[in-house]
C-alpha positions in Angstrom: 135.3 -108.3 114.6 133.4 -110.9 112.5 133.9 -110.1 109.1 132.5 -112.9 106.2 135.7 -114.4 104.2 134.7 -117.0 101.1 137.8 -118.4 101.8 137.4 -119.3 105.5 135.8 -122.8 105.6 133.8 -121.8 108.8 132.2 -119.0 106.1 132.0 -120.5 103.3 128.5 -121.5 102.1 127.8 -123.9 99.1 125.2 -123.9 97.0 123.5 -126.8 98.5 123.8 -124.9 102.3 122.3 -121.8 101.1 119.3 -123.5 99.7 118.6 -125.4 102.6 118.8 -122.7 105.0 116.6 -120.2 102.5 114.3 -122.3 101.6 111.4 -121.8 104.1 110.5 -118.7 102.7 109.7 -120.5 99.5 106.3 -122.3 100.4 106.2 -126.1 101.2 103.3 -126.6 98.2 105.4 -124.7 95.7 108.6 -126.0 96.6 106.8 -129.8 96.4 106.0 -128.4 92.5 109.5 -127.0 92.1 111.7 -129.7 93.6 110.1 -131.7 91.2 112.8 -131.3 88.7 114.1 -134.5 90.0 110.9 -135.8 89.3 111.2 -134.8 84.9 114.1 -136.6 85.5 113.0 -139.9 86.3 109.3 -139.6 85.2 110.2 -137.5 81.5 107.0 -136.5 79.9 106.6 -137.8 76.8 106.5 -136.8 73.6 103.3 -135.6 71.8 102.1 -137.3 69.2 102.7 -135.8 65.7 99.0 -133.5 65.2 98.6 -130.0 64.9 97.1 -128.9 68.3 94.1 -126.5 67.8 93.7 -125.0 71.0 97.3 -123.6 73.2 95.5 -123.6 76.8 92.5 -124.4 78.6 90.0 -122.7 81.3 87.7 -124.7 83.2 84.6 -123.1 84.9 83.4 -125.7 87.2 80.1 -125.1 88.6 80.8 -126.7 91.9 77.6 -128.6 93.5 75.6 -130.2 90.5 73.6 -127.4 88.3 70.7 -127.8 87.5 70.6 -128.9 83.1 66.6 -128.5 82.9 66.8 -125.0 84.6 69.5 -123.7 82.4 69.9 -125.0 79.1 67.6 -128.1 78.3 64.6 -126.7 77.4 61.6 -129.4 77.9 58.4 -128.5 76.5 57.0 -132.0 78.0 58.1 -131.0 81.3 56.1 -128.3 80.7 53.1 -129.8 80.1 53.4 -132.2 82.6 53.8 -130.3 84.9 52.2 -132.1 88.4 51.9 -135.2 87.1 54.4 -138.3 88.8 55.8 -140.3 86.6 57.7 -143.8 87.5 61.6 -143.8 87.0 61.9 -146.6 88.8 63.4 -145.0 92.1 62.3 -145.7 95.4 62.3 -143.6 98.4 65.4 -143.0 100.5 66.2 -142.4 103.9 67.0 -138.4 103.0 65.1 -138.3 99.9 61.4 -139.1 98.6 60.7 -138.2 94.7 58.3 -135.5 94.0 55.9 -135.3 90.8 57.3 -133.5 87.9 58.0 -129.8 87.8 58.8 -127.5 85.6 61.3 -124.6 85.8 60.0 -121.7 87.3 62.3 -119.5 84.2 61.5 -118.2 81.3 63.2 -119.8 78.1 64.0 -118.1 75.0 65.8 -119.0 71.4 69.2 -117.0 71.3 71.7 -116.8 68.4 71.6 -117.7 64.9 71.4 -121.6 66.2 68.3 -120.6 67.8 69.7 -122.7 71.1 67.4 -122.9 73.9 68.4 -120.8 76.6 66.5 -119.9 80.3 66.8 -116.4 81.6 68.9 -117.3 84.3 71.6 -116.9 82.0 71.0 -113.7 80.1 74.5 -113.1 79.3 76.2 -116.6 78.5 73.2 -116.6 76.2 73.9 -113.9 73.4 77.2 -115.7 73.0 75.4 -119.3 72.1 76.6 -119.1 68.5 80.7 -119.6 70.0 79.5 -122.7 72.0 79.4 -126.6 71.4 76.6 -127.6 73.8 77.1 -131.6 75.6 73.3 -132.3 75.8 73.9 -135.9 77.4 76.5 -135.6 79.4 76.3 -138.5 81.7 78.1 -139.6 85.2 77.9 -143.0 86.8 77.8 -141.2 90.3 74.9 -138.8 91.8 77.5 -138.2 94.7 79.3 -134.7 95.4 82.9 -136.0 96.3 82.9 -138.9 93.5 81.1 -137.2 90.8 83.8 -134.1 91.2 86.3 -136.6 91.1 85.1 -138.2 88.1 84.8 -134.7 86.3 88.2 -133.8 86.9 90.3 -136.9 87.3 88.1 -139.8 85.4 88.0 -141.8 87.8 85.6 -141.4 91.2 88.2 -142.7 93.7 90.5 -139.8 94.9 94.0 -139.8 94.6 94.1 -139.7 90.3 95.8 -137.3 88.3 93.5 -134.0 87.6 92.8 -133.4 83.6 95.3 -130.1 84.3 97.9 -132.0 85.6 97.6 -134.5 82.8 97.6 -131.7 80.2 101.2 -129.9 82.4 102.7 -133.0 82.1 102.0 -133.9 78.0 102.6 -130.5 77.1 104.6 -128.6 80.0 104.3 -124.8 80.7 105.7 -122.6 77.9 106.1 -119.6 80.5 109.5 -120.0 82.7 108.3 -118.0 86.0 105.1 -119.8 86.3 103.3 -123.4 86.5 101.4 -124.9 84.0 98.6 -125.3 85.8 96.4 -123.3 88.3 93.3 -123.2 90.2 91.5 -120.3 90.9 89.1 -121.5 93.9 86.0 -120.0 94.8 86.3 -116.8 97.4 84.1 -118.6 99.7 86.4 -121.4 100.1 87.0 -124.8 98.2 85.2 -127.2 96.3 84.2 -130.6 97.5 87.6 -132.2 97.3 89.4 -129.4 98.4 92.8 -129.5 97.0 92.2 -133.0 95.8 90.3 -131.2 92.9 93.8 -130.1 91.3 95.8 -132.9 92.6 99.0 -134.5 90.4 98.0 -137.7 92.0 101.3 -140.6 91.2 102.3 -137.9 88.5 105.3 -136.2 89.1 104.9 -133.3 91.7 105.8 -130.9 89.6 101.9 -131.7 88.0 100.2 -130.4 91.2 98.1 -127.6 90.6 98.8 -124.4 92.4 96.0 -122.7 94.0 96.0 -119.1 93.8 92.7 -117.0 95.4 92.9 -113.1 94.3 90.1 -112.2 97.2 92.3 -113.4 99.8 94.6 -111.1 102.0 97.4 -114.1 100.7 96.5 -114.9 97.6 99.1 -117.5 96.8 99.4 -119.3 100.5 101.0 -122.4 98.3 104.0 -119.9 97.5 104.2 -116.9 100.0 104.4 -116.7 104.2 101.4 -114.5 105.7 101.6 -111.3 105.5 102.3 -110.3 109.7 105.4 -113.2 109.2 106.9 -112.0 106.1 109.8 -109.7 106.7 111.0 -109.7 103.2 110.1 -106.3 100.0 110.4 -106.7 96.3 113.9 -105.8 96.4 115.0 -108.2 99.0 113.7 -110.8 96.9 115.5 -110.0 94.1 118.6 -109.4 95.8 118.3 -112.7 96.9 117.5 -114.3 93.5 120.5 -112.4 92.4 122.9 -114.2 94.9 121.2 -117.3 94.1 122.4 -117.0 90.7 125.4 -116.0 91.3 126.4 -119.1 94.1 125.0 -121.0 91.1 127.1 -119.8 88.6 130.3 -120.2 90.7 129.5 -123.7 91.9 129.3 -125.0 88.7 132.7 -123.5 87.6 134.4 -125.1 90.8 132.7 -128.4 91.2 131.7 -129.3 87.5 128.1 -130.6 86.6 125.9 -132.6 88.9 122.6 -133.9 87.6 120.4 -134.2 90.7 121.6 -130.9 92.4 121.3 -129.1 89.5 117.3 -130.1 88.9 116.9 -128.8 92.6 118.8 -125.5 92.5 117.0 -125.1 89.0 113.5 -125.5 90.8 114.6 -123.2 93.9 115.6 -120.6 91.3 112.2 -121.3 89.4 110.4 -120.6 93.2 112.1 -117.2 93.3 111.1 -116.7 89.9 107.4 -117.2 91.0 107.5 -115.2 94.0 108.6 -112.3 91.4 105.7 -113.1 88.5 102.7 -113.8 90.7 102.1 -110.4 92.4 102.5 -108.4 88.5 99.8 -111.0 87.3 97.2 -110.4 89.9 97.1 -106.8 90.0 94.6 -105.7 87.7 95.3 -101.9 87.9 96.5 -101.9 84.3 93.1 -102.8 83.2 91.2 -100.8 81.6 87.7 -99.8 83.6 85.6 -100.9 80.4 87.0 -104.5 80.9 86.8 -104.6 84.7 82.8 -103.6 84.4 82.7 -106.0 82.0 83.6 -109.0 84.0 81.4 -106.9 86.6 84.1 -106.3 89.0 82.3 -102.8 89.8 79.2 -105.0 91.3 79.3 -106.9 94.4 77.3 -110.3 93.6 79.7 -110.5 90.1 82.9 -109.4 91.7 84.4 -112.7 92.8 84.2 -115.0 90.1 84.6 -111.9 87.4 88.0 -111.4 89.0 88.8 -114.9 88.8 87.7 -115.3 84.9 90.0 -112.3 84.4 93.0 -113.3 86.2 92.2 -116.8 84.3 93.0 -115.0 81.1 95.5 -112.4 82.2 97.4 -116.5 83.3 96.5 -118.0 79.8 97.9 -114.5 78.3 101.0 -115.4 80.4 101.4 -118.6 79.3 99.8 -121.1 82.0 98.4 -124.2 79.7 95.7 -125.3 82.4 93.5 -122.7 84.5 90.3 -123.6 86.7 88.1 -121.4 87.8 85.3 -122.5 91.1 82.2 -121.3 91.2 80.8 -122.5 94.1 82.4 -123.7 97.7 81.5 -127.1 99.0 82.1 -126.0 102.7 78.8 -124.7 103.3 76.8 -128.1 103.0 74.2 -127.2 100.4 74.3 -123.4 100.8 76.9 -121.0 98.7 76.6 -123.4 95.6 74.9 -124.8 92.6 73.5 -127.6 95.6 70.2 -126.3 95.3 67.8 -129.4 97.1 65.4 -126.9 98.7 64.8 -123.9 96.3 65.4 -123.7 92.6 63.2 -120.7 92.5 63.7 -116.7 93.0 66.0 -115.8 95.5 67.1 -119.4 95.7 71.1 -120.4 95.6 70.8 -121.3 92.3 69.4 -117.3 90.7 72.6 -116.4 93.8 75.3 -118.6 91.8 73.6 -118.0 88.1 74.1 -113.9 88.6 77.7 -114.5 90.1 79.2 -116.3 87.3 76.7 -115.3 84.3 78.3 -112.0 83.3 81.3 -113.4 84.2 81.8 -116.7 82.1 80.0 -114.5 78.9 82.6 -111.7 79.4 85.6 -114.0 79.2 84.2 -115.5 76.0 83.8 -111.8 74.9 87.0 -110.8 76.1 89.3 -113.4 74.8 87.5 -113.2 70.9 88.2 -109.6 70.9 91.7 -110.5 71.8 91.9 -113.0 68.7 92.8 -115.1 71.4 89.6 -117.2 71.8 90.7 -119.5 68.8 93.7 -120.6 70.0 92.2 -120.8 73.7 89.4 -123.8 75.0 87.1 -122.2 77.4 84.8 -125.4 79.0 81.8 -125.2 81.6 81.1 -128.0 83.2 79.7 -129.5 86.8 79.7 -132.3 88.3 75.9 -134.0 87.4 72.8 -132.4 86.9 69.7 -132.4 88.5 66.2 -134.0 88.8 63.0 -132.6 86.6 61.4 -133.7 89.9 60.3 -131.7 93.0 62.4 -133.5 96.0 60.9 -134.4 99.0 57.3 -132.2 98.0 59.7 -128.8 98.5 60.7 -126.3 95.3 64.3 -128.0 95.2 65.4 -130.9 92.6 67.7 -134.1 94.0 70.9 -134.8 92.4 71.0 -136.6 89.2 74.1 -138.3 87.4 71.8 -139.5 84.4 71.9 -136.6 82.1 73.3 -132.7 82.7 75.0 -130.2 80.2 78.2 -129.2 79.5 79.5 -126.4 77.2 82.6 -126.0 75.1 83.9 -122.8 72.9 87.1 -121.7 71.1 90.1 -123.8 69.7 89.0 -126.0 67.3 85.1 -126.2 68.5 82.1 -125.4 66.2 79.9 -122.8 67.6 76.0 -123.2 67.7 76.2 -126.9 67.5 74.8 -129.3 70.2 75.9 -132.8 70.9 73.2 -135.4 72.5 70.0 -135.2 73.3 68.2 -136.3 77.0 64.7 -137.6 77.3 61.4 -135.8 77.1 61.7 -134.4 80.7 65.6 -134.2 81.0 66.0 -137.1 83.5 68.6 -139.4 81.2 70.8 -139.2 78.6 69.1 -140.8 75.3 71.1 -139.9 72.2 74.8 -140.0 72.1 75.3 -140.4 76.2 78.4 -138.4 77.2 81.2 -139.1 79.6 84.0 -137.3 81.2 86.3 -139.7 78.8 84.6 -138.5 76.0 85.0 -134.9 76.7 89.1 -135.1 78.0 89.7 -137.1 74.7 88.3 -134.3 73.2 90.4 -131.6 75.2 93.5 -133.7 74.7 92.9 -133.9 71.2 92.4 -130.2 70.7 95.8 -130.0 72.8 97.1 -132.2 70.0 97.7 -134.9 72.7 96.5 -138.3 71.6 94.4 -139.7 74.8 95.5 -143.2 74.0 99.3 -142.4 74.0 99.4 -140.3 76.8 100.4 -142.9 79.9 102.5 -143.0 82.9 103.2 -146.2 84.2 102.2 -146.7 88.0 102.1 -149.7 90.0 102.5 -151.7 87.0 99.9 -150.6 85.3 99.5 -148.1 82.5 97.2 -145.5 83.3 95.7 -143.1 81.1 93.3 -139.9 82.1 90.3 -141.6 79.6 91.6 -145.3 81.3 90.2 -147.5 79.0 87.5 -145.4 77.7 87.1 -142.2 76.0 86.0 -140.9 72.5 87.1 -138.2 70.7 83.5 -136.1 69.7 84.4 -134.7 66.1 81.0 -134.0 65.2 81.6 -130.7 67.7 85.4 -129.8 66.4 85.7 -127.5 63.6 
């Protein structure tokens, strides 16, 4: 009969043994964010400066594929009016693009608010809640490329491989919630942005920084962190049995062998993976909402239903403590279809009226949802993209070319003035002309709301100290509160 003895030496299992032959089942991408604990160890974060942050968290709704600024929210009466006519930039025909004459959007634009902001009826919605916003009027991006101008919004920098602005803010301020990172992304349904993962990336921060991607409309939603469905043999109960043991082998190593630095940060981050395994699943099911939020978000309506679940499990994570949560609107797998690419057709039924009725209710009700809470003040919601687009017809089609000169940006909640706008673009929306806007600007901004001074907040790599604003970046007060 073989029965298990602790005190045979061909039975006896240490710590370190148990977590090397457990630890498939963790997930390689959340074990890689885990195991970091080694990482805070050589790489501690440091300290934030001595300012009283505004804002707690952040949400990010990215509008993946370039939307269009003069079709949404910079209203151009002399686009208008000019409707036709071709006007000289100074570009010259490409090999994939030839620049139309001028053309106006085919949307209605109204004043909304008490600010009177200038809003088209694409965004019904987004617009009665003008009055919460800070509007970017010139943000700017010194790339009309997909790949490099996503990189640029999220890292700072257009080459891959640099630290997202949610791994920057995890490692300044950590995660004040024990079972769960401090940041996540919430991609698309259809699939993943331009950069795929690279869009979250920890770059040469610690790996703890690494964003974890969770996707609620997927049969796995947390493929980072759990084995497919058909190959996972384990229920609820197992895992917490074997959390349990973990603890236990934990607690009697340390009384036998004493206190070990570098094991410790790694049975610390396997017991942090269990942890996960145990908070995820409670956070994403959304039966304990009520149906008045739920239609809200408009998870009762088809075209709304994917990026309204993702805005609410974006503040269902916030509520839980996460500091850093994107949310993707828009997949860049498709080419220039399922996206705010819109080359061909800015028009009815065009991508563009698709991705504006997905994420209009959507983005609004989170706004809505997290001032009812009292939690919008304490919370900085941010829409964004990666450039805008061209008040030019492209190529003689109904379609405008991509444009890094000028596009819009919104900000609302901690520590940002509602009804306010920053910048101003030219008379047809085709460049920045009055307080230009960069990606430094606006993650000063974020860091500062954080109460993370941009200019302090380095990690040293390759012998150089790098920064998420590098050597730029302005802090916009005329939009803070």
């Amino acid at each position: 009969m073989n029965s298990f003895s602790p005190t045979n030496p061909l039975h006896r299992w240490s710590r370190r043994d148990f977590l090397e032959k457990s630890g498939n089942g963790l997930g390689a991408a959340a074990l890689a964010w885990l195991l970091a604990g080694e990482d805070r160890s050589a790489h501690a974060a440091p300290t934030p400066p001595p300012q009283r942050p505004r804002a707690k968290q952040v949400i990010q709704l990215f509008m993946n594929g370039g939307a269009s600024q003069c079709d949404t929210f910079d209203y151009k009466p002399e686009l208008i009016r000019r409707h036709g006519e071709r006007v000289d930039f100074g570009i010259k025909a490409s090999a994939t693009s030839v620049p139309g004459p001028l053309m106006k959007s085919p949307w209605e634009w109204r004043q909304h608010g008490q600010c009177g902001r200038w809003v088209s009826n694409l965004f019904p919605h987004m617009a009665r809640g003008v009055d919460d916003m800070a509007f970017l009027m010139a943000m700017t991006s010194i790339t009309s490329e997909h790949s490099a101008g996503l990189n640029m919004q999220t890292s700072g920098f257009v080459a891959p491989g640099f630290p997202s602005a949610g791994a920057w803010v995890s490692y300044a301020l950590g995660t004040s919630n024990r079972n769960l990172p401090a940041f996540i992304a919430l991609p698309d349904p259809v699939g993943l942005p331009w950069t795929g993962k690279g869009a979250w990336t920890n770059g040469f921060l610690p790996a703890s920084h690494q964003g974890i991607m969770l996707n609620p409309s997927a049969e796995n939603p947390a493929p980072d962190l759990f084995p497919p469905k058909s190959e996972s043999f384990l229920t609820e109960r197992a895992e917490r049995d074997g959390l349990d043991l973990l603890l236990r082998l934990n607690r009697q190593h340390q009384a036998a062998a004493g206190h070990d630095d570098q094991l410790e940060a790694r049975i610390a981050s396997y017991e942090l993976a269990a942890r996960m395994q145990l908070a995820v699943p409670d956070m994403l099911d959304l039966r304990g909402e009520s149906e008045a939020v739920r239609r809200l978000y408009g998870l009762d309506q088809a075209h709304t239903a994917g990026f309204g679940r993702n805005c609410l499990i974006a503040r269902r994570l916030i509520e839980r403590g996460v500091r850093f949560v994107q949310v993707w609107s828009g997949s860049g797998l498709n080419g220039a279809s399922g996206n705010w690419d819109n080359h061909e057709n800015i028009g009815p039924s065009s991508d563009l009226e698709k991705m504006a009725r997905a994420s209009d209710q959507p983005a609004a009700a989170l706004l809505r949802d997290l001032k009812s809470r009292g939690m919008l003040d304490e919370t900085l919601v941010i829409w964004t993209t990666e450039f805008g687009r061209t008040p030019f017809n492209q190529d003689g089609n109904k379609g405008r070319d991509h444009n890094g000169h000028t596009f819009v940006s919104w900000m609302a909640g901690g520590g940002v003035k509602g009804g306010v706008a920053y910048g101003e673009s030219d008379p047809f929306s085709y460049q920045a002309a009055v307080d230009k806007t960069y990606c430094y600007d606006q993650h000063a901004t974020i860091l500062h709301l954080l109460g993370v001074d941009h200019e302090k907040l380095v990690f040293r790599h390759n012998g150089a100290d790098r920064r998420l604003t590098d050597v730029h970046g302005h802090v916009l007060h005329p939009i803070l509160s």
